[in-house]
Structure formats: C-alpha cells, structure tokens
C-alpha positions as CSV (number, residue, x, y, z in Angstrom):
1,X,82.7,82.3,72.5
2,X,81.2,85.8,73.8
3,X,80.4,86.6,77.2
4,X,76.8,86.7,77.5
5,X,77.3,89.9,80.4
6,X,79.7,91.4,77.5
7,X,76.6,91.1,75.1
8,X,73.7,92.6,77.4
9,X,76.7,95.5,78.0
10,X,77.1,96.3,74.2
11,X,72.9,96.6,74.2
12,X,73.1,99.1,76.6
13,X,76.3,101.2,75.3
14,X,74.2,103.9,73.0
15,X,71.7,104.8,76.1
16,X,74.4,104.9,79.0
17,X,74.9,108.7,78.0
18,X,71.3,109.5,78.5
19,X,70.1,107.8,81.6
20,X,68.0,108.3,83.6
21,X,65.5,108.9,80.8
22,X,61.4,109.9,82.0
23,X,59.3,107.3,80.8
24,X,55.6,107.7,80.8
25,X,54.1,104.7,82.2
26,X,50.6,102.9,81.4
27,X,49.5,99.3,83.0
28,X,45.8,98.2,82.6
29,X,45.5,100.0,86.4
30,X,47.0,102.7,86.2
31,X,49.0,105.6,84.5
32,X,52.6,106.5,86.3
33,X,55.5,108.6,85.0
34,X,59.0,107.0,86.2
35,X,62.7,106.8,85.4
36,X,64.3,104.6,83.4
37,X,67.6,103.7,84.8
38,X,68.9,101.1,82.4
39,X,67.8,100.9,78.4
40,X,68.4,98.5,75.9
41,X,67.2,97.3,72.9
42,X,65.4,94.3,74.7
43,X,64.0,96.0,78.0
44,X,64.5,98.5,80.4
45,X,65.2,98.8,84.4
46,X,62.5,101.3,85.5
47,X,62.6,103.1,89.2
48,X,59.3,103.3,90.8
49,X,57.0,102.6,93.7
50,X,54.0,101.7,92.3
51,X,53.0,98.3,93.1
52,X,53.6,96.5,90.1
53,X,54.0,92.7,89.6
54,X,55.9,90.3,87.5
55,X,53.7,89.1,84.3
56,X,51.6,92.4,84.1
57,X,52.3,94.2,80.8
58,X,53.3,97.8,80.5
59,X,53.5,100.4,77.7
60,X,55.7,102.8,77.9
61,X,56.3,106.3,76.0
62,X,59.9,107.9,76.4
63,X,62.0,110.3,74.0
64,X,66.0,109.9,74.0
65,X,67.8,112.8,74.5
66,X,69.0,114.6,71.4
67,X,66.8,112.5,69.6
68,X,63.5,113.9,67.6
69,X,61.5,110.9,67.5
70,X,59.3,109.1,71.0
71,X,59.7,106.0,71.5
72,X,56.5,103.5,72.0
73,X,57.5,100.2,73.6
74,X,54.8,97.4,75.3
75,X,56.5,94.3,77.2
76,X,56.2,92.9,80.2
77,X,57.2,93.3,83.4
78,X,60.0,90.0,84.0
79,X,60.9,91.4,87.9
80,X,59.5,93.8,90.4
81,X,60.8,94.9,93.8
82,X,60.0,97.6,95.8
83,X,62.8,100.1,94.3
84,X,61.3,99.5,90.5
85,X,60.2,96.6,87.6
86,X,62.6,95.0,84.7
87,X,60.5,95.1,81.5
88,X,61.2,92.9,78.4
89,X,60.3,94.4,75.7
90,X,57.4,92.6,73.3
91,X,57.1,95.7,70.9
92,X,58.8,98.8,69.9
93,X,57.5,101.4,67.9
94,X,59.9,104.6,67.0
95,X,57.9,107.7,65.4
C-alpha cells in the first residue's frame, strides 16, 4: 500500500524546480500579491501576512516558469497562520 506523504510528494515533484512562484491574490476583501511556496495539483502553501482565515475562498492567478500559459485556480483556504494560508484547490483553469 502507498504512503500517503509519498503521494502528496509525487503531486508536488513537477513545481519543486519553480518555487517560489508570485501568485496574484483576490479574496472577496481584498486584492494581495504573494508567494507560493509549495504547489500541487490539489492546493498550494502561500506566504503572506494578510489576515486571512480558514473557510474564506481565494482565487488565485500565477504563471509557471518556462511555461506560456497562466494559471486561474479558486479554492479555499483549509489553514491560516500568521506566516501564510494552505489553499485546496476547488477549480483550475489553465489558458
């Protein structure tokens, strides 16, 4: 049987090269640009000191290195603390 931390690691293989990524932040209060400091397909780990709270939703814009398209992604934010938010993605749009 896998390792579920072995899983989440494999997720997070193809962005390890890029971090930290800018992400362009947008809540229903306010507009922030931040850093993404850990990316998967299912959420990200953003660094920021805005006060944000657990159950707000979030979209975020962000392009990937050596990459042509941006990346649109709403979720929600799962954690908060005063060093950044972990966001679960709900949808992710790549154009």
């Amino acid at each position: 049987m896998p390792n579920l931390d072995d899983k989440r690691k494999d997720h997070r293989s193809y962005f390890k090269n890029y971090l930290p990524i800018e992400v362009d932040c947008q809540t229903i209060d306010t507009n922030f640009c931040a850093s993404a400091l850990n990316l998967s397909q299912t959420g990200a780990l953003i660094k920021t000191k805005n006060p944000l709270s657990a159950g707000q939703e979030i979209a975020m814009t962000f392009k990937i290195p050596d990459e042509s398209n941006t990346i649109k992604a709403t979720g929600e934010i799962i954690r908060a603390n005063r060093s950044g938010v972990g966001v679960e993605f709900r949808i992710f749009f790549n154009y």
